[in-house]
C-alpha positions as CSV (number, residue, x, y, z in Angstrom):
1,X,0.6,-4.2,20.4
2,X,-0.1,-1.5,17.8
3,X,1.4,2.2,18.6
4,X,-0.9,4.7,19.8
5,X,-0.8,7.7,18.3
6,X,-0.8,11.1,19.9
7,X,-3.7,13.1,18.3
8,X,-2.7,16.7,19.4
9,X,0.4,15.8,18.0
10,X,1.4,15.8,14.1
11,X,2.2,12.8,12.1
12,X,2.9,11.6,8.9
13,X,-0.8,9.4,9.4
14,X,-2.5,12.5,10.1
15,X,-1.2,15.5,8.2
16,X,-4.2,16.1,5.2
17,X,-2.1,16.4,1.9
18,X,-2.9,18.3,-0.9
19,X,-6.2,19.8,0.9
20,X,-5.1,23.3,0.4
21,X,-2.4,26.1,-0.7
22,X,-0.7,25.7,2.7
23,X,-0.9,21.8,2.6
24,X,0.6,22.0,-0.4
25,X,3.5,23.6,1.0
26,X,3.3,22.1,4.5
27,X,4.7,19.3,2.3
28,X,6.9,20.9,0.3
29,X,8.8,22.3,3.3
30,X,8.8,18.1,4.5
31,X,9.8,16.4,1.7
32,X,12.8,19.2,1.6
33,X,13.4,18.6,5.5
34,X,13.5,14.9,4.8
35,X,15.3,15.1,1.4
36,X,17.4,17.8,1.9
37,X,18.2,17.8,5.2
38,X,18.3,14.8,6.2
39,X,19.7,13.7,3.4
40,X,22.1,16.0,1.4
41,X,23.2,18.2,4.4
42,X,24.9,15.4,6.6
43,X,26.6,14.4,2.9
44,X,27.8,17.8,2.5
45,X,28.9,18.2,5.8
46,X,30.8,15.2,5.6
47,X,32.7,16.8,2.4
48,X,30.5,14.9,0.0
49,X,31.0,16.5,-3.4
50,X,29.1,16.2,-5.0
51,X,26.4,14.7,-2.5
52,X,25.0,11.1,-2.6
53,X,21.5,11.1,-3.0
54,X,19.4,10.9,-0.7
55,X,17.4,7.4,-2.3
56,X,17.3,5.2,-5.5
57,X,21.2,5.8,-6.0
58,X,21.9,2.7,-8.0
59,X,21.7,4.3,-11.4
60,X,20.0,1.4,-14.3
61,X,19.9,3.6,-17.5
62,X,18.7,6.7,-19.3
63,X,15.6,7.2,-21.9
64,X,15.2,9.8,-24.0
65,X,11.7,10.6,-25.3
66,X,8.9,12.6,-25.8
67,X,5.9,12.9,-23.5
68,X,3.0,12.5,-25.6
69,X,-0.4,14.3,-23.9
70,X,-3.3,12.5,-25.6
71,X,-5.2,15.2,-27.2
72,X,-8.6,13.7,-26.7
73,X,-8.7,14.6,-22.8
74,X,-11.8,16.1,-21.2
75,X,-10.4,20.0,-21.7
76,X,-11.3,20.2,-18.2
77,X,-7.8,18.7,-17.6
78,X,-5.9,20.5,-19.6
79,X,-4.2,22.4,-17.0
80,X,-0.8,22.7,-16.0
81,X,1.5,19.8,-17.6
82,X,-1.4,18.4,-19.6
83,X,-2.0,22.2,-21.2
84,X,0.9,21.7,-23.8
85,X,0.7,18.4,-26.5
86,X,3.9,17.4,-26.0
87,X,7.4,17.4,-24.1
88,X,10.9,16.2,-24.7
89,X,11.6,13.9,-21.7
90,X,14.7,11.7,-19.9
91,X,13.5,9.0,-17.5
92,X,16.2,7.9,-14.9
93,X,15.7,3.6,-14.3
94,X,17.0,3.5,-10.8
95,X,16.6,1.0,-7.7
96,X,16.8,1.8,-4.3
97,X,19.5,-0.9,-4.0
98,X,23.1,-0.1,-2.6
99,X,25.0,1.0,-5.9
100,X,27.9,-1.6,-5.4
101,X,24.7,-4.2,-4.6
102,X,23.8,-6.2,-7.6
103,X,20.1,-5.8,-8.6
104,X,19.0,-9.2,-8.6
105,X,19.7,-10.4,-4.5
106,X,17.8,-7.4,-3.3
107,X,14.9,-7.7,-4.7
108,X,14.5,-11.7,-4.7
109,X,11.4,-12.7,-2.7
């Protein structure tokens, strides 16, 4: 039997996102509750230092780069990241498997 949710009270199923200036930081102030507090805190509490994080800890590799904005976009979109042509960048390859874990049994179907 499916859960019933409670509609006077808030969820994660029916919180609108990104509908406005203060949904915008309605989930800001979440993902830094679940991240941060959730998270972090207990670590640091715990003497952690520096803390785990909070997901995909298993470290794979580091690129270094450049962030190439393709100049032909509609200049409609040229806003915020996409107003500048081009970025240096690092991407972090990481799993959410356990870092002692190897990659390969947790992700095996």
């Amino acid at each position: 039997m499916a859960k019933k949710e409670n509609p006077t009270k808030p969820s994660a199923n029916n919180i609108p996102c990104w509908s406005d200036n203060e949904s915008v930081e309605q989930a800001c102030r979440r993902l830094t509750e679940m991240f941060v507090g959730l998270g972090q805190v207990p670590r640091i509490d715990k003497g952690q230092q520096p803390a785990q994080r909070a997901v995909f800890r298993k470290q794979h590799g580091i690129a270094y780069g450049k962030f190439k904005i393709n100049p032909d976009i509609d200049p409609q979109f040229k806003i915020g990241i996409f107003s500048k042509s081009e970025y240096e960048c690092a991407i972090r390859f990481s799993s959410d498997t356990t870092p002692p874990h190897p990659i390969y049994t947790a992700h095996l179907v």
